[in-house]
C-alpha positions in Angstrom: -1.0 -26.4 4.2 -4.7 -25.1 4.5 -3.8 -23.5 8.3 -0.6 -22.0 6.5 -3.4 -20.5 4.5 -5.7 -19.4 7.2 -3.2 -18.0 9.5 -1.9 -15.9 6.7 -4.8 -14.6 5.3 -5.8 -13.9 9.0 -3.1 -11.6 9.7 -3.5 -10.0 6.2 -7.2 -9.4 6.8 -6.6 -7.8 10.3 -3.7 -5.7 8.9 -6.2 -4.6 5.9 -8.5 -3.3 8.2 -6.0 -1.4 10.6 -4.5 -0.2 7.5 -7.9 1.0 6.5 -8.9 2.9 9.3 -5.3 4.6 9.6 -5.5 5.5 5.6 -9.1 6.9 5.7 -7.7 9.2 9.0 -5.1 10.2 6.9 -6.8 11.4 4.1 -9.5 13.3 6.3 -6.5 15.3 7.7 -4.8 16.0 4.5 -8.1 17.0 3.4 -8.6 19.0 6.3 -5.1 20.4 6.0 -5.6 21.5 2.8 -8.7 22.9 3.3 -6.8 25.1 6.5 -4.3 26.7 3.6 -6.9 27.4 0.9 -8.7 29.1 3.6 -6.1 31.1 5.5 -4.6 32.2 2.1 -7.8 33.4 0.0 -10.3 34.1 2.9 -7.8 35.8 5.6 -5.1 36.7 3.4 -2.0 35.6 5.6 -0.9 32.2 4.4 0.3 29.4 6.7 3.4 27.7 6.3 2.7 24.4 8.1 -0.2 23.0 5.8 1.9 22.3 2.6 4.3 20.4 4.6 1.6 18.5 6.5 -0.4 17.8 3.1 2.5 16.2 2.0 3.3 13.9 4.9 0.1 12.9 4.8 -0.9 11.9 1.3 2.3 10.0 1.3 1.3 8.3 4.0 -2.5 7.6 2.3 -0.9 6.6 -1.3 1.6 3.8 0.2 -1.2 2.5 2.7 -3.8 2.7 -0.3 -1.6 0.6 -2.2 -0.8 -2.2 -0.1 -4.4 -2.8 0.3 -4.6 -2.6 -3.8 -2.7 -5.8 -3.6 -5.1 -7.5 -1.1 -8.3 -6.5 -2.4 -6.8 -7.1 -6.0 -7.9 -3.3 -7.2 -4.9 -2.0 -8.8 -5.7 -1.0 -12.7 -4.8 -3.8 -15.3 -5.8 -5.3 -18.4 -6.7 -8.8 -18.0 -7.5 -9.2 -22.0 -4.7 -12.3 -22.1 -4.8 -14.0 -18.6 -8.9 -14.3 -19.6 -7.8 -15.5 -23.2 -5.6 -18.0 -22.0 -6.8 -21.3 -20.3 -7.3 -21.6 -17.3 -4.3 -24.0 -15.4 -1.8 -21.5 -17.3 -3.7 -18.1 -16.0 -3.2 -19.3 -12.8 0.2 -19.7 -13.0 0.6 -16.3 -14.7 -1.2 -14.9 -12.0 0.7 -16.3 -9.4 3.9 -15.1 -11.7 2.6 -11.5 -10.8 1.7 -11.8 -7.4 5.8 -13.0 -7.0 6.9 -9.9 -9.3 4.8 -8.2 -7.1 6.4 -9.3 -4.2 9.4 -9.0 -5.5 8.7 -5.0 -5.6 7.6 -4.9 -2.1 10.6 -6.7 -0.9 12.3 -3.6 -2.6 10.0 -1.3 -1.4 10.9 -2.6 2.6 14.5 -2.9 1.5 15.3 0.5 -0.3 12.4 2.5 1.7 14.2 1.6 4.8 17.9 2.7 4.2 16.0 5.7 2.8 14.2 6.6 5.7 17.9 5.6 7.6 19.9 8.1 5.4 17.0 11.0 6.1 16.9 10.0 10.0 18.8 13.3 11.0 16.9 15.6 8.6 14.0 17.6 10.0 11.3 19.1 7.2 11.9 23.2 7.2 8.6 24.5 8.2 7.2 21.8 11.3 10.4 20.5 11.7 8.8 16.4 11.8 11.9 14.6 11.1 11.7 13.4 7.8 12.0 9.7 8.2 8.2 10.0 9.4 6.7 11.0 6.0 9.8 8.4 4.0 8.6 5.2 6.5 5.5 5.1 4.7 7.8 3.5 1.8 9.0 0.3 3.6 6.1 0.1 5.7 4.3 -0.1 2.6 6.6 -3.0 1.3 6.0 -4.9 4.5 2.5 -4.3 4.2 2.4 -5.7 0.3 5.1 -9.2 1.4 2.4 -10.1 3.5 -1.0 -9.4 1.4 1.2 -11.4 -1.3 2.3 -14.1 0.9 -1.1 -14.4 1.7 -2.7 -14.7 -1.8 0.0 -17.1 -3.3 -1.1 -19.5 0.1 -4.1 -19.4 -1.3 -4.6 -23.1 -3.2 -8.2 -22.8 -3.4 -8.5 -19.3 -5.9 -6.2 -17.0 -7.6 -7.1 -14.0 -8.5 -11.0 -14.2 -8.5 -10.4 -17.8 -10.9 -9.9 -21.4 -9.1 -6.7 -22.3 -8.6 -3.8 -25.0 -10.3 -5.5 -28.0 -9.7 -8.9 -26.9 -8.8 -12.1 -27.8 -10.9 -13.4 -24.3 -12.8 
């Protein structure tokens, strides 16, 4: 069960860090986008069309990929107050009960995201004219990404959630 483990939480490192790099290049160029509008509109006085749209696309893109490394690095706001009350073999299992519900979302995430992005496959966005499945692919790609971090984390016999696992000494 341990190279279950490892091969899992190899491919979920490897994703993590492609998803990194792609997240942090999307945020420069919304940035950079945004910056582009504010500048044409207040300093030249002749406003763009194409940054809005392009602002969008891409802090879509960086929210969904941000996310799905939330559930991999375990950063995503909550209160802990009663898994830290509780003792310790049944905070593990709550745990793992969240990382499922979590997965549970993700598998709707990759299941309603793509026959989203399907139904807006012949739609085009009205100023750059991307197709819009680009900027609504971040949704299921997203889910995939989360099913896998998950998978990875519930694999994981050894620690849950920062604490020793079921049937580890704490």
């Amino acid at each position: 069960m341990q190279w279950l483990h490892h091969t899992l939480d190899s491919v979920s490192r490897w994703l993590a860090r492609v998803t990194a790099v792609i997240a942090c290049i999307t945020a420069l160029a919304l940035v950079s986008s945004m910056l582009v509008g504010i500048f044409f509109r207040y300093v030249v006085q002749a406003s763009l069309s194409w940054p809005e749209e392009v602002s969008l696309l891409l802090f879509t893109w960086t929210v969904f990929l941000a996310a799905s490394l939330g559930v991999r690095e375990d950063f995503h706001v909550r209160v802990t107050l009663l898994r830290d009350a509780l003792p310790h073999r049944i905070s593990a299992w709550l745990e793992r009960l969240l990382l499922l519900s979590v997965a549970g979302f993700g598998l709707a995430m990759l299941w309603y995201g793509w026959a989203f992005a399907e139904f807006t496959a012949g739609q085009v966005s009205a100023a750059v004219r991307y197709p819009l499945w680009i900027r609504n692919a971040a949704v299921p790609v997203s889910g995939a990404l989360i099913l896998v971090h998950c998978a990875a984390r519930l694999s994981d016999t050894t620690s849950c959630g920062g604490r020793p696992a079921i049937g580890a000494t704490p």
